[in-house]
PDB file of N, CA, C and O in Angstrom:
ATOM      1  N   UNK A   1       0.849  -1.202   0.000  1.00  0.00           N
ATOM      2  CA  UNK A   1       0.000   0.000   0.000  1.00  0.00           C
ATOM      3  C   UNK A   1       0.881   1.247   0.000  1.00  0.00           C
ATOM      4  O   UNK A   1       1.754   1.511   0.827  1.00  0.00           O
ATOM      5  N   UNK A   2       0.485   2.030  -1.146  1.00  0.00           N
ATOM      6  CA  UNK A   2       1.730   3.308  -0.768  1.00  0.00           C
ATOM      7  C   UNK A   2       0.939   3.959   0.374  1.00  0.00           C
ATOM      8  O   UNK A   2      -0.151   3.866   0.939  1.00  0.00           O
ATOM      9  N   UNK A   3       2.326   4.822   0.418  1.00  0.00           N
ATOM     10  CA  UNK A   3       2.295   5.926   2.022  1.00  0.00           C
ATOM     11  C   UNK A   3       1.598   7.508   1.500  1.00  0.00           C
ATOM     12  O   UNK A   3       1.410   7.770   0.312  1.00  0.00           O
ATOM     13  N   UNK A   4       1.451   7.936   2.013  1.00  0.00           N
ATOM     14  CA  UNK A   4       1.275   9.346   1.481  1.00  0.00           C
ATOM     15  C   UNK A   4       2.601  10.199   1.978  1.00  0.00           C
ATOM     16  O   UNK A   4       3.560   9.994   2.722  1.00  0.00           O
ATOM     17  N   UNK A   5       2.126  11.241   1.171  1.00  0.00           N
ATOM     18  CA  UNK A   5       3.912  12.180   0.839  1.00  0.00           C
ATOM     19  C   UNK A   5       4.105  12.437   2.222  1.00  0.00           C
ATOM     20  O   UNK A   5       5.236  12.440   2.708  1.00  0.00           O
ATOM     21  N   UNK A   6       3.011  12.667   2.937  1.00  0.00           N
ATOM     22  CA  UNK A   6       3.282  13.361   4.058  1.00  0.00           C
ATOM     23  C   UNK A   6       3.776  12.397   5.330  1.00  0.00           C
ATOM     24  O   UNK A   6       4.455  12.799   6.275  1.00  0.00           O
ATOM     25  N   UNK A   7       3.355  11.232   5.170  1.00  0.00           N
ATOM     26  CA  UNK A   7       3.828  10.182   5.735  1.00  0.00           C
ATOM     27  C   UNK A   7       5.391   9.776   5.584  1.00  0.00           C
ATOM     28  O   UNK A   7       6.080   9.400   6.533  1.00  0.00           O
ATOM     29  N   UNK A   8       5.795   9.893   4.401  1.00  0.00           N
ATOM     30  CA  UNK A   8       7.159   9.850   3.482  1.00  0.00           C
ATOM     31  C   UNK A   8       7.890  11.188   4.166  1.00  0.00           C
ATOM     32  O   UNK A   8       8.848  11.131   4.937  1.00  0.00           O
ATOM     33  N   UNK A   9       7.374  12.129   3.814  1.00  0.00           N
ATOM     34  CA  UNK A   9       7.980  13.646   4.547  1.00  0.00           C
ATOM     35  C   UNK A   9       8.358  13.552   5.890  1.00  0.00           C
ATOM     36  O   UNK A   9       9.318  14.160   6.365  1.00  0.00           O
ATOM     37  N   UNK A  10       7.585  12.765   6.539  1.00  0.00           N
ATOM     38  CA  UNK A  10       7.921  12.775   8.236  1.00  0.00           C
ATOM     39  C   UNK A  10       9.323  11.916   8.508  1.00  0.00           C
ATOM     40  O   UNK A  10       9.932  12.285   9.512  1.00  0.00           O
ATOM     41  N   UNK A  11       9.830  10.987   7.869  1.00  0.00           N
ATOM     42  CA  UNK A  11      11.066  10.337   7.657  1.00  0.00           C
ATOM     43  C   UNK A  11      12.213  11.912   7.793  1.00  0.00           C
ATOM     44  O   UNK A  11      13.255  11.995   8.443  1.00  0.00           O
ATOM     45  N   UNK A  12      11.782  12.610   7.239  1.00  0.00           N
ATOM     46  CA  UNK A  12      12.965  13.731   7.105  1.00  0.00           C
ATOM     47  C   UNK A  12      13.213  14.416   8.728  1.00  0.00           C
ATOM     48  O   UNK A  12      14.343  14.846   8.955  1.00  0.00           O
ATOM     49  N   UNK A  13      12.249  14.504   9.743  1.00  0.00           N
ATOM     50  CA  UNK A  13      11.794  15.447  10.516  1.00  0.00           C
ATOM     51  C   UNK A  13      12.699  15.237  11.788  1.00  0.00           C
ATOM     52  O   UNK A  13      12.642  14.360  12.650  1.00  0.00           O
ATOM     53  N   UNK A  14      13.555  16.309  11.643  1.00  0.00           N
ATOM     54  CA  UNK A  14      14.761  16.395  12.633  1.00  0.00           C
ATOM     55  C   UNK A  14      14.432  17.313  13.840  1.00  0.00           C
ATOM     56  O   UNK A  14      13.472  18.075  13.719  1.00  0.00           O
ATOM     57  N   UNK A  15      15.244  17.305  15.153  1.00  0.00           N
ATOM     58  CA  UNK A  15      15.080  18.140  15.852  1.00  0.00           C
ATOM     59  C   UNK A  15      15.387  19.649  15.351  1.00  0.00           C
ATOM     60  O   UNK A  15      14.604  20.554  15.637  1.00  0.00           O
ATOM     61  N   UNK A  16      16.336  19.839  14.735  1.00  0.00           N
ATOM     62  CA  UNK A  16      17.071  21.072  14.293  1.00  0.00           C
ATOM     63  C   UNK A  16      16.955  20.437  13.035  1.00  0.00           C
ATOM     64  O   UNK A  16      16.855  19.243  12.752  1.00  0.00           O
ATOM     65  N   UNK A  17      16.990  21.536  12.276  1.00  0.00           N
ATOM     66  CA  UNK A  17      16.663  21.493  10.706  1.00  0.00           C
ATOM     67  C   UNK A  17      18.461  21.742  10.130  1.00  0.00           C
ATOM     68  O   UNK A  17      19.077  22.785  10.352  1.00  0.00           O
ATOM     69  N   UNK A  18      19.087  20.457   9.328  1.00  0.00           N
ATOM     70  CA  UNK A  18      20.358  20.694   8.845  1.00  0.00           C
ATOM     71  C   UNK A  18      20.170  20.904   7.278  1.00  0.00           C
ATOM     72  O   UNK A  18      21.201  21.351   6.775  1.00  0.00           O
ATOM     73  N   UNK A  19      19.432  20.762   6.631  1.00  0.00           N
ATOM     74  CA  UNK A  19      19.264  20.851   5.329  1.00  0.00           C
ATOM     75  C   UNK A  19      17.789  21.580   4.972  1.00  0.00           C
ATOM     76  O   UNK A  19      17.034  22.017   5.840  1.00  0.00           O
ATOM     77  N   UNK A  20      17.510  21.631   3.431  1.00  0.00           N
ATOM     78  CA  UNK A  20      16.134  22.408   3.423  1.00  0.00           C
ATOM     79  C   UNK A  20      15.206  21.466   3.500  1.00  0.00           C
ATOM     80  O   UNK A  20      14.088  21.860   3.831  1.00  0.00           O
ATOM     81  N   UNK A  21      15.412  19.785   3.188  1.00  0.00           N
ATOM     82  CA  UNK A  21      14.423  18.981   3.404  1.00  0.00           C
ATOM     83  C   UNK A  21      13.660  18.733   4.928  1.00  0.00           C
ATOM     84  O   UNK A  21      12.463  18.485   5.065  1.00  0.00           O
ATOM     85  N   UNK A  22      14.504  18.843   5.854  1.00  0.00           N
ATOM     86  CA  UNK A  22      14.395  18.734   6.928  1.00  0.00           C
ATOM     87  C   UNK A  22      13.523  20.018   7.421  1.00  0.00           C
ATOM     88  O   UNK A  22      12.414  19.873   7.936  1.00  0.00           O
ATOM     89  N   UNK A  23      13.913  20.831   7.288  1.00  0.00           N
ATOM     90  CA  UNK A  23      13.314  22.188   6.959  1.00  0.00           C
ATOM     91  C   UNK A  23      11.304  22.032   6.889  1.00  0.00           C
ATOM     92  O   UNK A  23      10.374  22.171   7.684  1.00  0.00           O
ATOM     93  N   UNK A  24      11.423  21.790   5.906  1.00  0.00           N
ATOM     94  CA  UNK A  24      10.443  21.391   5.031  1.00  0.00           C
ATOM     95  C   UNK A  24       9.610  20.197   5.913  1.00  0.00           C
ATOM     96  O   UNK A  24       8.421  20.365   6.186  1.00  0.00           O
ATOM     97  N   UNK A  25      10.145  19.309   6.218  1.00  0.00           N
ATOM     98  CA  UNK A  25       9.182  18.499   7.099  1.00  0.00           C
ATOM     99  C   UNK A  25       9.124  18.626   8.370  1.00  0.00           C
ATOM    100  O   UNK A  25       8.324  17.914   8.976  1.00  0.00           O
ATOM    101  N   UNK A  26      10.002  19.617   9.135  1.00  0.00           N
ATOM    102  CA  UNK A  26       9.307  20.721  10.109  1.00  0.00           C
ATOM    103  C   UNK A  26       8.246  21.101  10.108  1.00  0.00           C
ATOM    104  O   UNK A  26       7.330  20.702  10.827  1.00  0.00           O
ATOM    105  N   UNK A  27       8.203  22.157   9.074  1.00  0.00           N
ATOM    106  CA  UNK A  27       7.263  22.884   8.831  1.00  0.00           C
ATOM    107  C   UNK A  27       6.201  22.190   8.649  1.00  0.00           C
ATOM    108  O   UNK A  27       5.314  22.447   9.463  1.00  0.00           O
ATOM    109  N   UNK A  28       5.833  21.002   7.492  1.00  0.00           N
ATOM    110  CA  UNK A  28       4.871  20.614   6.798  1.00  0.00           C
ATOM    111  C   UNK A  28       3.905  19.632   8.605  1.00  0.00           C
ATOM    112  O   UNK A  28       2.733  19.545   8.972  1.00  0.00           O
ATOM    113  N   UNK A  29       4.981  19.229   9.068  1.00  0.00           N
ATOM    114  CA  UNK A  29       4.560  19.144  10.788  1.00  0.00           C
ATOM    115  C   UNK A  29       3.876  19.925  11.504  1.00  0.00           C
ATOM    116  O   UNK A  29       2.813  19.567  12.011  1.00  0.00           O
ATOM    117  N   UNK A  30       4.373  21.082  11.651  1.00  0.00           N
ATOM    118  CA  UNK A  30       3.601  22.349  12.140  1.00  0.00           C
ATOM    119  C   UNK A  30       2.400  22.678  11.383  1.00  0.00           C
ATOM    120  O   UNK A  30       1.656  23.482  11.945  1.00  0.00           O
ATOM    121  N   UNK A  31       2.021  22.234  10.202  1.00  0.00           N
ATOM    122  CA  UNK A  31       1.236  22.921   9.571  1.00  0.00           C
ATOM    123  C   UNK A  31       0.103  22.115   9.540  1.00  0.00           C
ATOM    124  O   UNK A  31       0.043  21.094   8.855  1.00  0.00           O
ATOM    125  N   UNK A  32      -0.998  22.612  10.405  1.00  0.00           N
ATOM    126  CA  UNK A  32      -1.995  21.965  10.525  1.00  0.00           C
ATOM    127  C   UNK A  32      -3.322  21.510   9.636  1.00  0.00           C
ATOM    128  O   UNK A  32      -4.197  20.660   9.798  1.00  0.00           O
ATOM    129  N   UNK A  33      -3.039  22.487   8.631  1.00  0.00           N
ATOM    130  CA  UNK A  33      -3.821  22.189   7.588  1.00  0.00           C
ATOM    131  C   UNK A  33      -2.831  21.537   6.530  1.00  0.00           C
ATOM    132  O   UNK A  33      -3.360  21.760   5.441  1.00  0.00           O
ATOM    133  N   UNK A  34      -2.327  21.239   6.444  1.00  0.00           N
ATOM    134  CA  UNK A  34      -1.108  20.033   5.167  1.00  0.00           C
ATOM    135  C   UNK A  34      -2.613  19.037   4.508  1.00  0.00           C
ATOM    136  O   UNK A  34      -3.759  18.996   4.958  1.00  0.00           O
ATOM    137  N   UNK A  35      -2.099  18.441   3.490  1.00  0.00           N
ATOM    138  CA  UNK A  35      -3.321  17.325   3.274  1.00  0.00           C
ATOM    139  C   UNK A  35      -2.556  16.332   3.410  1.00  0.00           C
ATOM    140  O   UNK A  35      -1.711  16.033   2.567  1.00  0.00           O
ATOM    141  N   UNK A  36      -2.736  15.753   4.391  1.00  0.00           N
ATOM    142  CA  UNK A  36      -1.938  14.504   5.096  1.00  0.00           C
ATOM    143  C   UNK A  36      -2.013  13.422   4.753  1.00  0.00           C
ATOM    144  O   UNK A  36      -1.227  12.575   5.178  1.00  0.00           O
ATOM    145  N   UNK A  37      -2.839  13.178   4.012  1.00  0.00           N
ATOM    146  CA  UNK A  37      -3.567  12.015   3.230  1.00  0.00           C
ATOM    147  C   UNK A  37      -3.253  11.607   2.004  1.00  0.00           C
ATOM    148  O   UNK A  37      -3.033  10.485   1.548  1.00  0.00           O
ATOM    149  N   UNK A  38      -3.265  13.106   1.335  1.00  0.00           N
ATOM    150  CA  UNK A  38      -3.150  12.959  -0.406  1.00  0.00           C
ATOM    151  C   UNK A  38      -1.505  12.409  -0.870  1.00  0.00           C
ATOM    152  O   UNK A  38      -0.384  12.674  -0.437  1.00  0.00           O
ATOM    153  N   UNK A  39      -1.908  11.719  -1.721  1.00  0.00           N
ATOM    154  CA  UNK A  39      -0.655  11.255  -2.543  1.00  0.00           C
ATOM    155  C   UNK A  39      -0.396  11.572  -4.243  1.00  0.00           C
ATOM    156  O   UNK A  39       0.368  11.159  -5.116  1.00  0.00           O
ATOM    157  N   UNK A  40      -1.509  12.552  -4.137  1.00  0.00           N
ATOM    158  CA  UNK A  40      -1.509  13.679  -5.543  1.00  0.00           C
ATOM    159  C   UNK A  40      -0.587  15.007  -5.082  1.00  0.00           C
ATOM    160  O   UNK A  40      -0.563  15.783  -4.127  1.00  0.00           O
ATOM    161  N   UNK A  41       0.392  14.740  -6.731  1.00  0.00           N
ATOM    162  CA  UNK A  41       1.234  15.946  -6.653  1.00  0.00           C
ATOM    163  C   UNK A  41       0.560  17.093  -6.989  1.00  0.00           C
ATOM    164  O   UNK A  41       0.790  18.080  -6.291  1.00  0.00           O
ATOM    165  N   UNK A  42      -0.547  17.236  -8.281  1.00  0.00           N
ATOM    166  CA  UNK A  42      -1.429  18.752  -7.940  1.00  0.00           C
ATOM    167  C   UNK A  42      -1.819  18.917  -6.969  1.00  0.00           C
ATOM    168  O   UNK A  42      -1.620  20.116  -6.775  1.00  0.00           O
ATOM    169  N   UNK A  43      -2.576  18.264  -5.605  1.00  0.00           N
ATOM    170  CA  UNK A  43      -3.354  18.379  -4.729  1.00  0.00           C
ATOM    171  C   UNK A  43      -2.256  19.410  -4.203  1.00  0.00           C
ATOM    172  O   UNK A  43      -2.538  20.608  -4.180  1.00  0.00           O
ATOM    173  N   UNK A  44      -1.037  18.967  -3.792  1.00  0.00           N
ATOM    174  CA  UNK A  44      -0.012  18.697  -2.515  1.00  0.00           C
ATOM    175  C   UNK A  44       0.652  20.094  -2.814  1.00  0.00           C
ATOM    176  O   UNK A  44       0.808  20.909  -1.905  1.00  0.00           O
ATOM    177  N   UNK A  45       1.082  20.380  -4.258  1.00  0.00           N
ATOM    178  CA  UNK A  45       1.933  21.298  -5.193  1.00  0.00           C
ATOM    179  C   UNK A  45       1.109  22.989  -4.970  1.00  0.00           C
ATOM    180  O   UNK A  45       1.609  24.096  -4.769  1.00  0.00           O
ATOM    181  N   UNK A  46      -0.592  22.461  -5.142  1.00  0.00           N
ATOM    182  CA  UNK A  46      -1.373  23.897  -5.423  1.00  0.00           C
ATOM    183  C   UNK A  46      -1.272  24.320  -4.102  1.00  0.00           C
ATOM    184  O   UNK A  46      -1.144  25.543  -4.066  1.00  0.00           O
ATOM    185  N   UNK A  47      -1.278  23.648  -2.672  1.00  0.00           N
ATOM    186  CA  UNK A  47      -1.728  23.591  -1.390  1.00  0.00           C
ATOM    187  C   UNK A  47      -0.614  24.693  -1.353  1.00  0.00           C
ATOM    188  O   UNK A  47      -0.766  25.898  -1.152  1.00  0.00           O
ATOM    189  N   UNK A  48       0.854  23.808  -1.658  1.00  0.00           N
ATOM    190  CA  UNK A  48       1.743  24.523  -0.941  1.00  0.00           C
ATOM    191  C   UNK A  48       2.107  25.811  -1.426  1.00  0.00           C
ATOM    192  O   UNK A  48       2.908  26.500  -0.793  1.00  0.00           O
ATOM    193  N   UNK A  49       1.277  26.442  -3.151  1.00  0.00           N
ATOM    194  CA  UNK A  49       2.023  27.343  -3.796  1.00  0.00           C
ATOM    195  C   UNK A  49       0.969  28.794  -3.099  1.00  0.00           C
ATOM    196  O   UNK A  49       1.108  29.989  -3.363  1.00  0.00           O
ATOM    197  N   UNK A  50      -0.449  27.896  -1.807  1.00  0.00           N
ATOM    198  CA  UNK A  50      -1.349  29.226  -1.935  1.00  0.00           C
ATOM    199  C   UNK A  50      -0.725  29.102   0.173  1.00  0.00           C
ATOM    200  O   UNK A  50      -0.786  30.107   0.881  1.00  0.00           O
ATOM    201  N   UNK A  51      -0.363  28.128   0.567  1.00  0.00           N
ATOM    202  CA  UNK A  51      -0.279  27.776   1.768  1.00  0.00           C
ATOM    203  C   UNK A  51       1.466  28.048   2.448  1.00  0.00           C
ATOM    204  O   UNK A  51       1.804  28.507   3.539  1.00  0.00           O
ATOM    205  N   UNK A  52       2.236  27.588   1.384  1.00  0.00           N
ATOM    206  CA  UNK A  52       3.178  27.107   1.884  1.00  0.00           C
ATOM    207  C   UNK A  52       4.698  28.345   2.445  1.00  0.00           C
ATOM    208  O   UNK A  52       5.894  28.051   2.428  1.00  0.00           O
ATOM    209  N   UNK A  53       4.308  29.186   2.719  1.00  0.00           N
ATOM    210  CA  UNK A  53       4.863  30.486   3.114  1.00  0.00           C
ATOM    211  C   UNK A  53       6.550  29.949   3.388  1.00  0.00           C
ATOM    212  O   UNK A  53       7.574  30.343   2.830  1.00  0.00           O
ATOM    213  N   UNK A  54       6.357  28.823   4.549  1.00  0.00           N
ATOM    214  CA  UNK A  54       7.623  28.258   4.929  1.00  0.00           C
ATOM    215  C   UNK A  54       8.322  27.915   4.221  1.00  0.00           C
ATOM    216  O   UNK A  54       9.472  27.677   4.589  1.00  0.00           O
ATOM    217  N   UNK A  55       7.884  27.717   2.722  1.00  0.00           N
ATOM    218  CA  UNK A  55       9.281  26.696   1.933  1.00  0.00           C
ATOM    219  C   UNK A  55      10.031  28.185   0.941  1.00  0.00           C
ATOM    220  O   UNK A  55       9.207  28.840   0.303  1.00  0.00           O
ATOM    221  N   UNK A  56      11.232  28.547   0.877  1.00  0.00           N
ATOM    222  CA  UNK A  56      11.831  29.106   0.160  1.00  0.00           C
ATOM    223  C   UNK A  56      11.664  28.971  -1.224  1.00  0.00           C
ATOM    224  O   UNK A  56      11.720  29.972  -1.938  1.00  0.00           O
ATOM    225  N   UNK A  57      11.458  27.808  -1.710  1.00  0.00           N
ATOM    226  CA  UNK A  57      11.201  27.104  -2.958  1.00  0.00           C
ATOM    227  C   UNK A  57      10.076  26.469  -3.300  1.00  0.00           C
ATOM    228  O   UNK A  57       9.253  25.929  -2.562  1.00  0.00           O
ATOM    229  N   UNK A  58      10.090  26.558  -4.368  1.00  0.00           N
ATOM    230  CA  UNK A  58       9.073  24.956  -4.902  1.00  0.00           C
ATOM    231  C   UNK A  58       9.957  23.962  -5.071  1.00  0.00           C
ATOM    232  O   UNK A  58       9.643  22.773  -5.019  1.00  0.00           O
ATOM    233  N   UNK A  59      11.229  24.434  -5.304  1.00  0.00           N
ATOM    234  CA  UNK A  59      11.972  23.624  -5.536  1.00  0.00           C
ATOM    235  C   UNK A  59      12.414  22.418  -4.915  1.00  0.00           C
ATOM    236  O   UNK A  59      12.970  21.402  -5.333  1.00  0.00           O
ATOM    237  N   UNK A  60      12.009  22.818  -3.786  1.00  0.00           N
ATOM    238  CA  UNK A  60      12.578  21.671  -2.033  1.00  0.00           C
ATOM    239  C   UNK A  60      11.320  20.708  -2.157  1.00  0.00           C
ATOM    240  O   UNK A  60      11.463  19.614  -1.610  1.00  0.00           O
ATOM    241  N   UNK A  61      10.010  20.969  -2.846  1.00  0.00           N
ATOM    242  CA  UNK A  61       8.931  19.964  -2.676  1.00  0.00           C
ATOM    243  C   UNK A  61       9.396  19.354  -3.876  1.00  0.00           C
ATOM    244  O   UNK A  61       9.561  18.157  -3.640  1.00  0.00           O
ATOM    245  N   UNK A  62       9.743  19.688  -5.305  1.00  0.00           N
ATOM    246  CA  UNK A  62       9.377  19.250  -6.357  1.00  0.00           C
ATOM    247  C   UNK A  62      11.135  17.888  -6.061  1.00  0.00           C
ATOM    248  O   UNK A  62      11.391  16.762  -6.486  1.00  0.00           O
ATOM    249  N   UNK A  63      11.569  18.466  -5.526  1.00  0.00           N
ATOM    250  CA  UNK A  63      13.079  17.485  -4.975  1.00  0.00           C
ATOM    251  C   UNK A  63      12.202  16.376  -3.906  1.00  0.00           C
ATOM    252  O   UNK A  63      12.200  15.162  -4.108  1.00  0.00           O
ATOM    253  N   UNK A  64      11.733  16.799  -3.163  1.00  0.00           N
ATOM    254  CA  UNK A  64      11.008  15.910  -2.069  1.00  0.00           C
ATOM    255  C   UNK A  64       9.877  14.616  -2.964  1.00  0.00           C
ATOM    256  O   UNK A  64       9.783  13.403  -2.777  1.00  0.00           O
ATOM    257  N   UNK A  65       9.268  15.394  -3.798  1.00  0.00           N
ATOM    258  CA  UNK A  65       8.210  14.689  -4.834  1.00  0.00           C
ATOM    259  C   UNK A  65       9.235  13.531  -5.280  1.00  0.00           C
ATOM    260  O   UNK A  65       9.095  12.395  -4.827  1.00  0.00           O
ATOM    261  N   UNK A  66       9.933  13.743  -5.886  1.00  0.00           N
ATOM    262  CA  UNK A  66      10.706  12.884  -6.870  1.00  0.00           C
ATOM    263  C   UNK A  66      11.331  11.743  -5.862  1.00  0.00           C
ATOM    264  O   UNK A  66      11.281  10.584  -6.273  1.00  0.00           O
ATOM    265  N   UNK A  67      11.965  12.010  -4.462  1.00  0.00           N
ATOM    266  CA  UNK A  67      12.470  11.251  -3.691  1.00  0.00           C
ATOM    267  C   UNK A  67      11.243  10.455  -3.674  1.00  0.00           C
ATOM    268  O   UNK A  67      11.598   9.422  -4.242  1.00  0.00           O
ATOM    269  N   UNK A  68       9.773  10.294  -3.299  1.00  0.00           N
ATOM    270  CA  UNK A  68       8.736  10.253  -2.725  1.00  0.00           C
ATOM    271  C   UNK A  68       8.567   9.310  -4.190  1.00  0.00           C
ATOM    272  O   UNK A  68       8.837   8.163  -3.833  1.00  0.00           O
ATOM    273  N   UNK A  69       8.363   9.300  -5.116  1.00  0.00           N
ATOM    274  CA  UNK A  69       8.269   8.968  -6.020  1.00  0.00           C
ATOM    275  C   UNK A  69       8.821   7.416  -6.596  1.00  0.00           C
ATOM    276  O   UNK A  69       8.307   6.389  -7.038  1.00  0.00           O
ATOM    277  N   UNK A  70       9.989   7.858  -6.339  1.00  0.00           N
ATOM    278  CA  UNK A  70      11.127   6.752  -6.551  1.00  0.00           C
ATOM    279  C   UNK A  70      11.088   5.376  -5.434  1.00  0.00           C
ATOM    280  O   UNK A  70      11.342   4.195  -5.669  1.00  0.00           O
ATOM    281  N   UNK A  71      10.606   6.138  -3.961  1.00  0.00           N
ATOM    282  CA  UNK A  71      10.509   5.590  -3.097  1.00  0.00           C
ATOM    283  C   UNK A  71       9.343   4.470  -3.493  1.00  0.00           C
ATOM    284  O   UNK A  71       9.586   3.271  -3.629  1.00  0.00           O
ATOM    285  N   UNK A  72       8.383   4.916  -3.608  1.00  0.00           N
ATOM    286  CA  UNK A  72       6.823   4.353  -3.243  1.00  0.00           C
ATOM    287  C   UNK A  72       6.809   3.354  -4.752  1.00  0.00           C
ATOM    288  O   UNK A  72       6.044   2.392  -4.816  1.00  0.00           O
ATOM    289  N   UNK A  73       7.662   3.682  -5.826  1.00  0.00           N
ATOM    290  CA  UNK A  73       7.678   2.939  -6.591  1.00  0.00           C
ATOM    291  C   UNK A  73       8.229   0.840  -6.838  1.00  0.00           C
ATOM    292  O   UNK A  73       8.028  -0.162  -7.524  1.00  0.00           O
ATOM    293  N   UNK A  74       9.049   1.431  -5.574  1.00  0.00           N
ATOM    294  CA  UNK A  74      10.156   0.162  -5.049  1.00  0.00           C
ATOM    295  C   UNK A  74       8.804  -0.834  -4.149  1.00  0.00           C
ATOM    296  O   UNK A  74       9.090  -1.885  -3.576  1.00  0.00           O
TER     297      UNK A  74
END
């Protein structure tokens, strides 16, 4: 059964943030409205481009996607 991203994202979630992924699943932690569920990249992508204040990038999700991707494929 795949995981959802956000399930996948929590693997990253450090005490102190050393990289931007880590970063990123901080935040996506803190963020109480995330869609925690979905394993759609529009769902996850639009959320974070009207929601996602915390990420510097799109770039750190669309890197996270692809890890997430590769993963759930195995």
């Amino acid at each position: 059964m795949r995981k959802s991203f956000y399930h996948f994202l929590m693997k990253y979630r450090q005490p102190s943030a050393k990289d931007d992924l880590t970063r990123f699943a901080n935040a996506a932690y803190d963020d109480h409205s995330f869609p925690k569920q979905s394993e759609k990249y529009d769902e996850i992508s639009s959320y974070l481009e009207l929601n996602g204040s915390y990420l510097e990038s799109m770039t750190i999700f669309d890197y996270a996607w692809d890890q997430y991707s590769i993963e759930e494929k195995g």
